[in-house]
FIMAR-589090 format. One line per 4 residues: number of its first residue (from 1); for each residue x, y, z of C-alpha. Coordinates in steps of 0.001 Angstrom, whole numbers. Layout:
N
NUM	X:Y:Z; ...
% end
This chain:
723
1	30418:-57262:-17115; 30650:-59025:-13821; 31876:-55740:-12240; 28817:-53863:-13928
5	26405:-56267:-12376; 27842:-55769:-8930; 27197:-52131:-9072; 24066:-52598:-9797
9	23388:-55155:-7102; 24765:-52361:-4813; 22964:-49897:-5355; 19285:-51867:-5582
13	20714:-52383:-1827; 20593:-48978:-1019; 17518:-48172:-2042; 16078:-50932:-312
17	17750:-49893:2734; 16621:-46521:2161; 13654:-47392:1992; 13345:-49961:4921
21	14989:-46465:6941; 11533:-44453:5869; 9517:-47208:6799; 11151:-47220:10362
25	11173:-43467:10859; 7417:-43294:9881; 7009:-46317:12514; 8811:-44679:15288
29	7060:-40749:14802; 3316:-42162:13706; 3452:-44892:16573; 1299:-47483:13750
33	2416:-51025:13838; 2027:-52159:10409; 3204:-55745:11388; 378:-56561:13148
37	-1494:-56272:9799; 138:-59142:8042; -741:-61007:11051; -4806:-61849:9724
41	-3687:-63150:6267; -1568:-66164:7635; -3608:-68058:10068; -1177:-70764:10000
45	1444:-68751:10747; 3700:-69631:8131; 4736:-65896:7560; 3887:-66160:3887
49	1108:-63608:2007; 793:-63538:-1621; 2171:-59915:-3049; -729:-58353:-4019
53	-1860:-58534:-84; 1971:-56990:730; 1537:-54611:-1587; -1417:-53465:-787
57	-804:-53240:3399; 2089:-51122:2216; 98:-49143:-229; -1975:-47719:2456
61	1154:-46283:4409; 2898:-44864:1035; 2129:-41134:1726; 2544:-40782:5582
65	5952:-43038:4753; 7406:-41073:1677; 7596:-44202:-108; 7805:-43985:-3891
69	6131:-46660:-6365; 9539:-48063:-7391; 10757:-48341:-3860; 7639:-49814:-3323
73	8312:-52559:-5920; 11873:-53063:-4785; 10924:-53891:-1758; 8631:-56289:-3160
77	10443:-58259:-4954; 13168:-58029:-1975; 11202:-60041:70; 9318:-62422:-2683
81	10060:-66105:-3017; 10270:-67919:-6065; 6581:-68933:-5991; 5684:-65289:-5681
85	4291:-65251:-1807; 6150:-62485:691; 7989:-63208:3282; 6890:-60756:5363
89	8148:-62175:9085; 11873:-61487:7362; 10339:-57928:6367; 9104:-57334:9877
93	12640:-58790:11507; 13946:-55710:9772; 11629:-52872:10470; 10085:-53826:13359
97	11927:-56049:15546; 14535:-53364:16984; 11417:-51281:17818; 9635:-53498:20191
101	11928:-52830:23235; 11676:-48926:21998; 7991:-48420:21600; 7845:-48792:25293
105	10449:-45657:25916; 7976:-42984:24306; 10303:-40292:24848; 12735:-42014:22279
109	10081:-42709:19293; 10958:-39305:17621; 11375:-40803:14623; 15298:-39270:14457
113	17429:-41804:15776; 19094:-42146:12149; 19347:-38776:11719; 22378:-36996:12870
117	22749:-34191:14989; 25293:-32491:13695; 24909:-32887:10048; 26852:-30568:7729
121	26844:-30449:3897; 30616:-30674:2110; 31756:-27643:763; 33857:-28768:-1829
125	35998:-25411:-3252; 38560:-23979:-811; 37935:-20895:-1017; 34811:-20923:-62
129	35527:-22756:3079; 37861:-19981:4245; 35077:-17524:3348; 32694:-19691:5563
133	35779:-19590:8636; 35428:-15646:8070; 31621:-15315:8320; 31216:-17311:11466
137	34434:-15559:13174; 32197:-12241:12577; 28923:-13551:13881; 30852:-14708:17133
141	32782:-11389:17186; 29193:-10252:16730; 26843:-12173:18918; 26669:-11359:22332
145	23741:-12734:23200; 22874:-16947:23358; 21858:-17801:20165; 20260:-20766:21209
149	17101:-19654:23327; 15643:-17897:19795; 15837:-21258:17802; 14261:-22942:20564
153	10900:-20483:20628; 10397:-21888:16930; 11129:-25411:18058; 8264:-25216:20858
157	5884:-24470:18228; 7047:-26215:15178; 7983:-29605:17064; 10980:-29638:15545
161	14138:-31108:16492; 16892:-29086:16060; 16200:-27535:12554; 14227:-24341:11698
165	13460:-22951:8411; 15158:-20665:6530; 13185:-17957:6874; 12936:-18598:10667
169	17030:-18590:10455; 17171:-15359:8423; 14850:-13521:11057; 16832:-14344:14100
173	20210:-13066:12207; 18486:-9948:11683; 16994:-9405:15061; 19998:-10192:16352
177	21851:-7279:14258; 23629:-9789:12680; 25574:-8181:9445; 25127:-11141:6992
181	25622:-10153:3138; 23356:-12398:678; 26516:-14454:-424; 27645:-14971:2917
185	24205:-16426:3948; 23645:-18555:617; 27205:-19840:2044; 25545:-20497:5011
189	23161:-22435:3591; 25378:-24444:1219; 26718:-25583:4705; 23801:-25667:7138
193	20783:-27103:5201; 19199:-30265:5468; 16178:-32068:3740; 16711:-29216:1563
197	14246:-26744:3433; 15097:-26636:6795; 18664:-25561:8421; 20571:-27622:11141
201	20818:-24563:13842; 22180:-27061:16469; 25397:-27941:14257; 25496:-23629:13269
205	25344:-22987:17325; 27567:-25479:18475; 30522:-23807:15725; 30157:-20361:17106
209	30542:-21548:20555; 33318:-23307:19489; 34846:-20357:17492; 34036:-18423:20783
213	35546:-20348:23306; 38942:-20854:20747; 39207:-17017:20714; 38661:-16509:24783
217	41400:-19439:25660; 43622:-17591:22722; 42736:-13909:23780; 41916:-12774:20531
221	38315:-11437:21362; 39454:-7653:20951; 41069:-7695:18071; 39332:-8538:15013
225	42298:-8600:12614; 44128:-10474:14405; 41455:-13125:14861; 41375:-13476:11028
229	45183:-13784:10425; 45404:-16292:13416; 42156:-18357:12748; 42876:-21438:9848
233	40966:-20462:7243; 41725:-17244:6983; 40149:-15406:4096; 42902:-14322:1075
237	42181:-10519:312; 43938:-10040:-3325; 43450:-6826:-5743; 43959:-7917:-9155
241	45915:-5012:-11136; 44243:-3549:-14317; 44714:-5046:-17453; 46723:-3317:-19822
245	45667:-2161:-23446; 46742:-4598:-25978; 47687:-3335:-29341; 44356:-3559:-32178
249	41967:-4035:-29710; 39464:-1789:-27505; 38206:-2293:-24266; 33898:-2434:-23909
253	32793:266:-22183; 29327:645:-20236; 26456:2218:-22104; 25555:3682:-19642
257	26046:3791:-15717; 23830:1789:-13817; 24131:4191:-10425; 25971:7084:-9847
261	29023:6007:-7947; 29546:9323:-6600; 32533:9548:-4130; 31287:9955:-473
265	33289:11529:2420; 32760:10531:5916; 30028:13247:7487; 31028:15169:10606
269	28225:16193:13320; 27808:19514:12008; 26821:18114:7994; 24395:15596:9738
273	22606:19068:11329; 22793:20632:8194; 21111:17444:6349; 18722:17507:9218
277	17931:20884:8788; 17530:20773:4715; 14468:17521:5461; 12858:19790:8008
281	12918:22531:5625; 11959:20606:2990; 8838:19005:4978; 8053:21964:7013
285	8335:19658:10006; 7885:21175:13340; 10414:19090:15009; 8925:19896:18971
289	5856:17845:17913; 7832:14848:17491; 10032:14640:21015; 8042:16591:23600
293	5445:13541:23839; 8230:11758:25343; 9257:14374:27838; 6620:13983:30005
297	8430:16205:33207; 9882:18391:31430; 13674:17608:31490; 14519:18799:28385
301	16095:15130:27834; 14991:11902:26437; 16546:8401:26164; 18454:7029:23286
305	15935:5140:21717; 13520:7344:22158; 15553:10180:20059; 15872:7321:17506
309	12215:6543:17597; 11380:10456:16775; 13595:10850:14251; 12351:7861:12319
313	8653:9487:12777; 9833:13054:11518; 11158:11390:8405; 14881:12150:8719
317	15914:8495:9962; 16492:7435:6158; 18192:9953:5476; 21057:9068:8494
321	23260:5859:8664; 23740:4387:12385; 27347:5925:12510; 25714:9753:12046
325	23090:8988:14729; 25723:8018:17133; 27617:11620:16208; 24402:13066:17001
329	24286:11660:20412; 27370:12429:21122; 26789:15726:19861; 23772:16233:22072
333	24178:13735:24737; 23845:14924:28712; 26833:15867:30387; 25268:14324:33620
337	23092:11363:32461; 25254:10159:29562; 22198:7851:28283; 19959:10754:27623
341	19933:12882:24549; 19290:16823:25056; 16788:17534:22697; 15831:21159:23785
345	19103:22004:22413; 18636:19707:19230; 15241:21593:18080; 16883:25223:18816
349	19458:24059:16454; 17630:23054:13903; 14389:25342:14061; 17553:27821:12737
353	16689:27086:9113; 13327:28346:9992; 14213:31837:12240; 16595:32762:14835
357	15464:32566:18994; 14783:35507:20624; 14771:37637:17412; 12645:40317:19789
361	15786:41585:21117; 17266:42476:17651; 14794:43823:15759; 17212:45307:13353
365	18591:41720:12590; 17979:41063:8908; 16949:36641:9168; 18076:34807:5797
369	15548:31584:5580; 16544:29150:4556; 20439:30272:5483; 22278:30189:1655
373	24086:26601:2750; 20283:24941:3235; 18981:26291:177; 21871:25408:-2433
377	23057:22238:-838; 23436:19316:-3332; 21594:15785:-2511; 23831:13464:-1369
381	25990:11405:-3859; 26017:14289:-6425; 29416:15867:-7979; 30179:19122:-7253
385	29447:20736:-10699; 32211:23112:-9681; 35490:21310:-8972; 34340:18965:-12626
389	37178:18733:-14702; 36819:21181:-17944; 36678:18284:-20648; 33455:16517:-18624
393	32218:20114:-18871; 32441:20204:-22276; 30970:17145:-22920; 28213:17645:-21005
397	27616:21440:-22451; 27491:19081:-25999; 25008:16852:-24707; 22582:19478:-23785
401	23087:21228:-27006; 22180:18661:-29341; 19028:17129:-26690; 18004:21153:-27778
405	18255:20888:-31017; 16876:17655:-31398; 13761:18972:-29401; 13413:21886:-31467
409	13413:20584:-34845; 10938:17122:-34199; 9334:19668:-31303; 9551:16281:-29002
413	7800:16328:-25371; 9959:14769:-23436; 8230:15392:-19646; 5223:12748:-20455
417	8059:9765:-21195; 10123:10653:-17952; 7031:10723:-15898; 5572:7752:-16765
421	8737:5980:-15300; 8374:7798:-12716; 5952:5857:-10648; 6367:7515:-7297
425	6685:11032:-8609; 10008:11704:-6712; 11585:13325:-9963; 14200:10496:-10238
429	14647:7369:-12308; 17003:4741:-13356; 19820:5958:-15299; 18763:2778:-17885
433	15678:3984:-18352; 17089:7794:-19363; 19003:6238:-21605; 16161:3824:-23042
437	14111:7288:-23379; 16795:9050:-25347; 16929:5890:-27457; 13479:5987:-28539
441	13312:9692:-29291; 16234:8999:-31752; 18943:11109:-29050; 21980:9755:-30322
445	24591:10600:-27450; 28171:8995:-27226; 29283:7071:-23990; 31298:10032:-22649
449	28233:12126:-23151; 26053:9571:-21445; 28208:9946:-18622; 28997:13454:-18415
453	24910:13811:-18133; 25106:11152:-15011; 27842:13224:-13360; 26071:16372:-13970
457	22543:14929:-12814; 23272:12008:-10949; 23069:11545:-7059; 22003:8722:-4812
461	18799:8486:-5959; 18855:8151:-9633; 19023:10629:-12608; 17353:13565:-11433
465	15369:14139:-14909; 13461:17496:-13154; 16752:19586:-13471; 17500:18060:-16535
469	14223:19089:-18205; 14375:22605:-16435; 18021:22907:-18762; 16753:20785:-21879
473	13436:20822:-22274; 11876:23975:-20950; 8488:22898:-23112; 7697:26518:-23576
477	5397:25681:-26527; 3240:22885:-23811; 3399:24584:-20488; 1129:27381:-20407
481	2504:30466:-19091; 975:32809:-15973; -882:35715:-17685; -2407:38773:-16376
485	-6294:38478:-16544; -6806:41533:-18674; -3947:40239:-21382; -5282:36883:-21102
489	-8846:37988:-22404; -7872:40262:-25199; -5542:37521:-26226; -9104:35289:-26235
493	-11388:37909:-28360; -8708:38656:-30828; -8046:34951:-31132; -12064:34404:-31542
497	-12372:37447:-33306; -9592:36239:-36182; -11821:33076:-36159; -14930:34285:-36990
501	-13338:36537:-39970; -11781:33281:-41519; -14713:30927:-41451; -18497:31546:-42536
505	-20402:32065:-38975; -23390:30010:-40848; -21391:27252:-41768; -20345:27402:-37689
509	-23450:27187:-36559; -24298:24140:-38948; -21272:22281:-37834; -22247:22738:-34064
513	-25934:21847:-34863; -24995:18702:-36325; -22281:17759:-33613; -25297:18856:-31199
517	-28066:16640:-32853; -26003:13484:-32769; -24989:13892:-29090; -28816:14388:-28072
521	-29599:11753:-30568; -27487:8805:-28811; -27462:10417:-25809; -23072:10582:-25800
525	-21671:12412:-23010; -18615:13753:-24836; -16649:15124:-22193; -15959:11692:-20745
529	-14131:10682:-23970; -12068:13975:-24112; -11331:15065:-20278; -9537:11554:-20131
533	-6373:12895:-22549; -6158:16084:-19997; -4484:14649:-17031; -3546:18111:-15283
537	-7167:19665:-15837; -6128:22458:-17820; -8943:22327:-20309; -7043:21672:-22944
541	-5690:18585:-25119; -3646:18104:-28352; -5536:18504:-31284; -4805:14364:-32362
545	-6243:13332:-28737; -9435:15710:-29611; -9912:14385:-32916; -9769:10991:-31465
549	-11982:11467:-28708; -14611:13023:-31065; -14442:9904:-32929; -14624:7583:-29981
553	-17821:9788:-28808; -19415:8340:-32271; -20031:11566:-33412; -19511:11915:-37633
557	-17575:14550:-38756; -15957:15033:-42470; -12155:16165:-41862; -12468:19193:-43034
561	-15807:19938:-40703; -12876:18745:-37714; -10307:21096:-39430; -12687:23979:-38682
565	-14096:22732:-35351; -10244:22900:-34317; -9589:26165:-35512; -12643:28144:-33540
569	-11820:26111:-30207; -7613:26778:-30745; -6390:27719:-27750; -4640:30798:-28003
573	-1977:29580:-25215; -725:26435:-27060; -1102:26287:-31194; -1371:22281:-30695
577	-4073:22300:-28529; -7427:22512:-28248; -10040:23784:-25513; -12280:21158:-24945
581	-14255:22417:-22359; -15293:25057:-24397; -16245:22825:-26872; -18637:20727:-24546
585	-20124:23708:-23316; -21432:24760:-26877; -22685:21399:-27278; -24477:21420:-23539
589	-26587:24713:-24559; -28806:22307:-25827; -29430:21119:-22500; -29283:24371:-20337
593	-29397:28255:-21039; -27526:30635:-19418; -28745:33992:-18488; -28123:37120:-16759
597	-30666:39267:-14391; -30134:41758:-12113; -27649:44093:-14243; -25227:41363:-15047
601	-24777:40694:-11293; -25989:37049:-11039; -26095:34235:-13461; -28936:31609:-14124
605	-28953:28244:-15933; -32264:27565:-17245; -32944:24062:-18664; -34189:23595:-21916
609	-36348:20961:-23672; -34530:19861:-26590; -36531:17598:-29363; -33899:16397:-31621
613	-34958:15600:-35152; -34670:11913:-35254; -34720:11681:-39352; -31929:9938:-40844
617	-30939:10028:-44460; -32055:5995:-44722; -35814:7178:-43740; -36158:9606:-46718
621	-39419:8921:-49011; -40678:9937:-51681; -44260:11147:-53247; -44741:7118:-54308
625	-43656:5555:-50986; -45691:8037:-49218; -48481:7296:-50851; -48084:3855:-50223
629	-47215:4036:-46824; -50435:5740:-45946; -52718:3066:-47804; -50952:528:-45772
633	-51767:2547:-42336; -55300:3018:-42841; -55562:-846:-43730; -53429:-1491:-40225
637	-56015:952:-38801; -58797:-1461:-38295; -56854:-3333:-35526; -55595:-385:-33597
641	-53497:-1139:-30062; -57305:-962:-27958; -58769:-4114:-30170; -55469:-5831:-30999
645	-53138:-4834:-27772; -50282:-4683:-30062; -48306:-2667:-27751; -47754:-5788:-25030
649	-46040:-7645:-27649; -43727:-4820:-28871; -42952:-4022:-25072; -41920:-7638:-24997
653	-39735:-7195:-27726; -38316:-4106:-26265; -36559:-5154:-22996; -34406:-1721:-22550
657	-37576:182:-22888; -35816:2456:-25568; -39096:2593:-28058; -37602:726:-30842
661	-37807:-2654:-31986; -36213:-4917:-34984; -37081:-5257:-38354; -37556:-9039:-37503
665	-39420:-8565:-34309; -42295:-6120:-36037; -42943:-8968:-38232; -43378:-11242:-35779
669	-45799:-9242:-33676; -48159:-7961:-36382; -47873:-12014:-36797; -49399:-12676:-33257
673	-51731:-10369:-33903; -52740:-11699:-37221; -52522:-8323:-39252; -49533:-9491:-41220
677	-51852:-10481:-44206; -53629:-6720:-44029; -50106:-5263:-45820; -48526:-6852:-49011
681	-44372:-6774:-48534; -43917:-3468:-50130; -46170:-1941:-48045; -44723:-3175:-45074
685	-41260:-1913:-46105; -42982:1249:-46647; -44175:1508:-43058; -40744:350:-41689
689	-39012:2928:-43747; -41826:5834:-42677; -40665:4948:-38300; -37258:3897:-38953
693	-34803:5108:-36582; -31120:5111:-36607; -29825:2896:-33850; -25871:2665:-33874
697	-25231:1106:-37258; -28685:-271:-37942; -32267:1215:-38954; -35104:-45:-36574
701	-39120:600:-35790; -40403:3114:-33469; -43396:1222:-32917; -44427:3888:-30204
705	-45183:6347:-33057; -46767:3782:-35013; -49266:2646:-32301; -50293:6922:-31527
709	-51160:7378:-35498; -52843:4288:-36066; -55023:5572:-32840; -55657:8817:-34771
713	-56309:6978:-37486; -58935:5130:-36187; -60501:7811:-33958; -60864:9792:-37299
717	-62657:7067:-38827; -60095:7036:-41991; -59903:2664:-41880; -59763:1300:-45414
721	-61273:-2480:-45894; -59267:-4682:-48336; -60500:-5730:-51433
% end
């Protein structure tokens, strides 16, 4: 027990010293002297306050400190007495007294005199402090400029002393063209970081200078390998051997591959041309454009970096690592200034994919463009489908013949799934998603055929799906074909021809006359529900995306009325789709007519008045409610819209100016008006039910017709008293 207590006494110790330390540092970098604040609450100068006032003096430092409430309190009751009063000259003794002397010396109140310097973190695993020893002998091999100047920019600006942030450390590695993998520079965090944000570059500096200055009084400097097996803490290269197969048991295998791992041979100058040549092919880039700007004397020769520059802006950079640009200058470099590139003799070579120069003196020369090596060469990190062993061959031939017959008998479209990974529209995608699309068709495929497919149609870039789908899926029965004009319009009559024969042409018209009426009606552009399902603007869609836009479009159709609406406007191209457009335009005659003058030579859209027949099956009456209905309007008569200004309080009512109003709202005006005791209630349903409307899903008034025949009405002297 004893020993438990002393622990505890020690470390209530060091968080009061800790937090006497933040109390100093906050002194020393704010300049405020919180001593002089106790000062006021003794006038005798006994250096006694009671705690609340401590606390409180404190309190109002806590955030510019960093002071937590429980340091707070164990500083408190640090410095408290038995009676509960402060001692707060002690308190001052410690924070303040070795500052006095200091606060005169501004230039060493930085408020880091505790801190230290060169403060490292532990690594504690071995290994990874021999891969540190290897990281920083690279970035000395590397650096060959002073590190220190591009911390010190930040420093200026920050007011930092002699830390930068992390993302501030990460930029000046890469301007620098310092090689740093992300595990080496997590590892060079683990070791460099401090206050968990900011990184120590004075402590990082001063170990590559000293790794520098080892290898120049050792001359190691030229040779890297040596450096490494000389060095202490030298990193411990070991290749484990594979395991082998134990008896009852299988190994996992990958699903699927997760790139193509492709092997890649080392590129001479003459393949970097040729890969040249296949992008400016490819982009039909005019390569003279790009490099002439920077001849401005007409050398034929430009710098280095100015070669570089144009090749990035052609597009070809990506395609090039650093080590093929530097073949290239070699390649092209000039024999008498060695830092300028010849490009003159760069654009003749590759404009070759294009023609051949002066093709005026051999006109008998037959030109080949693109030459046969541009036009079938693979993309780069693809097999070559010829040297493939025969059992990959197989499996891969398997593959593609069941995808075909799985395609054929549930007639599956796979091009919409592939492209709608396919963000970019660069005909590639991750080989995970292929295989999560073959999943969800229900393509069962083993592992070796999963992988047979990525050798076949993998390269650097992905799973090229594009040739896949031109081999598997040719979609004959959803691409439309390229057909003469004349074959393409006898195909049309004879489709619309065997149409007309199979369904009455009376019944047609009916069921376009009722699709017609309800889209005047609500006033329901239908084409903007159904040109939404045709992304390529073909005019057509599938005959479920039709049906469904129809019904979006509100407009009620019995399924077998949409069974024969489908069947006149099949297209004759696809048997699952149907033409839209030709659809809409039936429906738009309503709006616009279109005929022909001058012998068939020009062609004139003449708009039409259309008055729909607003009826409804709901507004039907009979001889009885007729009857009753006109009884009630010649009472109503008496008060017509010029004596009882009816129409300002149905207008009210009507805020979208449509010419209807609710069942509700026509009792409340004829209310206003004081004519709702002119009508019993079954005349006044009669009335409703004689200018009902359909509105969406509910019946209301057109009180605009109302108002014109009680007018008449009353102009015609038919008014009828009550008795």
């Amino acid at each position: 027990m004893e020993g438990i207590d002393e622990e505890r006494v020690n470390l209530n110790l060091n968080e009061i010293w800790k937090a006497c330390r933040k109390i100093q540092d906050a002194i020393f970098r704010y300049g405020f002297d919180i001593c002089a604040e106790f000062c006021p609450h003794d006038p005798k100068g006994k250096g006694l306050i009671s705690e609340s006032l401590f606390s409180a003096i404190l309190g109002k430092y806590k955030r510019i400190i960093g002071l937590s409430d429980f340091e707070l309190r164990e500083v408190t009751d640090y410095f408290r007495l038995r009676d509960g009063r402060v001692v707060y000259k002690q308190f001052c003794k410690v924070v303040c007294s070795e500052n006095h002397d200091k606060l005169q010396k501004k230039d060493l109140a930085t408020g880091l005199e505790w801190n230290d310097p060169m403060h490292v973190n532990v690594i504690p695993r071995p290994e990874d402090r021999r891969q540190l020893c290897l990281v920083l002998i690279k970035i000395a091999l590397v650096s060959h400029l002073p590190l220190k100047p591009y911390f010190q920019d930040y420093e200026l600006i920050s007011n930092n002393v002699g830390t930068v942030t992390v993302s501030h450390f990460s930029r000046v590695l890469h301007f620098l063209k310092i090689p740093v993998s992300d595990n080496d520079f997590l590892l060079l965090l683990k070791r460099y970081l401090k206050d968990s944000y900011m990184v120590n570059y004075v402590a990082f500096i001063t170990h590559i200078e000293s790794i520098i200055e080892y290898l120049k009084q050792r001359n190691l400097t030229d040779n890297a390998q040596q450096i490494v097996k000389d060095f202490p803490g030298c990193i411990i290269d070991l290749e484990l051997p594979e395991l082998p197969p134990v008896e009852g048991t299988n190994m996992a295998q990958r699903i699927f591959k997760d790139y193509c791992d492709h092997p890649k041979e080392n590129r001479t100058d003459c393949d970097v041309v040729v890969c040249i040549q296949h992008q400016v092919y490819k982009n039909r880039v005019r390569v003279r454009e790009f490099l002439e700007g920077f001849d401005l004397l007409h050398t034929g020769t430009v710098t280095i970096n100015q070669f570089e520059r144009a090749l990035h802006n052609m597009g070809v950079g990506k395609f090039i690592t650093q080590r093929d640009f530097q073949l290239l200058c070699y390649r092209y470099r000039d024999p008498i200034d060695t830092n300028r590139i010849m490009w003159r003799i760069f654009e003749d070579e590759v404009d070759r994919v294009f023609t051949v120069k002066k093709l005026e003196k051999t006109p008998l020369m037959q030109v080949q463009s693109p030459p046969k090596n541009i036009k079938e060469m693979p993309r780069v990190g693809s097999l070559d489908w010829q040297e493939v062993s025969e059992k990959t061959r197989d499996l891969c031939e398997e593959a593609l013949r069941k995808i075909q017959i799985r395609i054929r008998n549930r007639r599956l479209h796979l091009h919409p799934f592939f492209k709608n990974y396919d963000k970019v529209n660069s005909g590639h995608l991750h080989c995970r998603q292929a295989n999560q699309i073959f999943t969800t068709n229900g393509i069962l495929l083993s592992n070796d055929e999963l992988n047979a497919l990525i050798d076949r149609y993998g390269n650097e870039l992905g799973f090229n799906y594009t040739r896949f789908l031109e081999d598997a899926d040719p979609a004959e029965y959803a691409i439309p074909k390229l057909m003469p004009p004349a074959s393409m319009q006898t195909a049309c009559l004879s489709f619309k021809n065997n149409a007309a024969d199979t369904e009455n042409e009376e019944y047609v018209i009916q069921l376009l006359t009722k699709a017609k009426r309800q889209a005047t009606v609500k006033s329901i552009p239908v084409i903007d529900f159904l040109q939404d399902f045709d992304r390529h603007r073909e005019g057509e869609i599938l005959e479920v995306d039709f049906r469904r836009g129809v019904d979006n479009a509100d407009i009620k159709m019995t399924p077998k009325e949409m069974d024969t609406i489908c069947k006149i406007f099949r297209s004759p191209k696809r048997a699952c789709c149907v033409l839209y457009r030709d659809f809409c335009k039936a429906l738009d005659e309503i709006f616009v007519q279109i005929e022909t003058v001058a012998g068939d030579s020009e062609i004139i859209a003449v708009p039409l008045v259309h008055l729909a027949n607003l009826d409804c099956v709901e507004c039907f009456m009979n001889f009885e409610e007729r009857t009753i209905c006109s009884q009630a309007l010649m009472k109503l008569a008496r008060k017509p819209d010029e004596i009882s200004n009816l129409s300002s309080v149905f207008k009210d009512f009507d805020r979208e100016n449509c010419g209807t109003i609710r069942k509700n709202q026509l009792i409340r005006g004829l209310t206003v008006r004081d004519m709702h005791y002119m009508i019993s209630s079954r005349e006044f349903e009669a009335v409703f039910k004689c200018f009902g409307v359909q509105r969406g899903l509910d019946l209301e008034f057109n009180y605009r017709e109302f108002l014109k025949i009680l007018s008449i009405i009353y102009q015609n002297g038919q008014t009828k008293r009550n008795y």
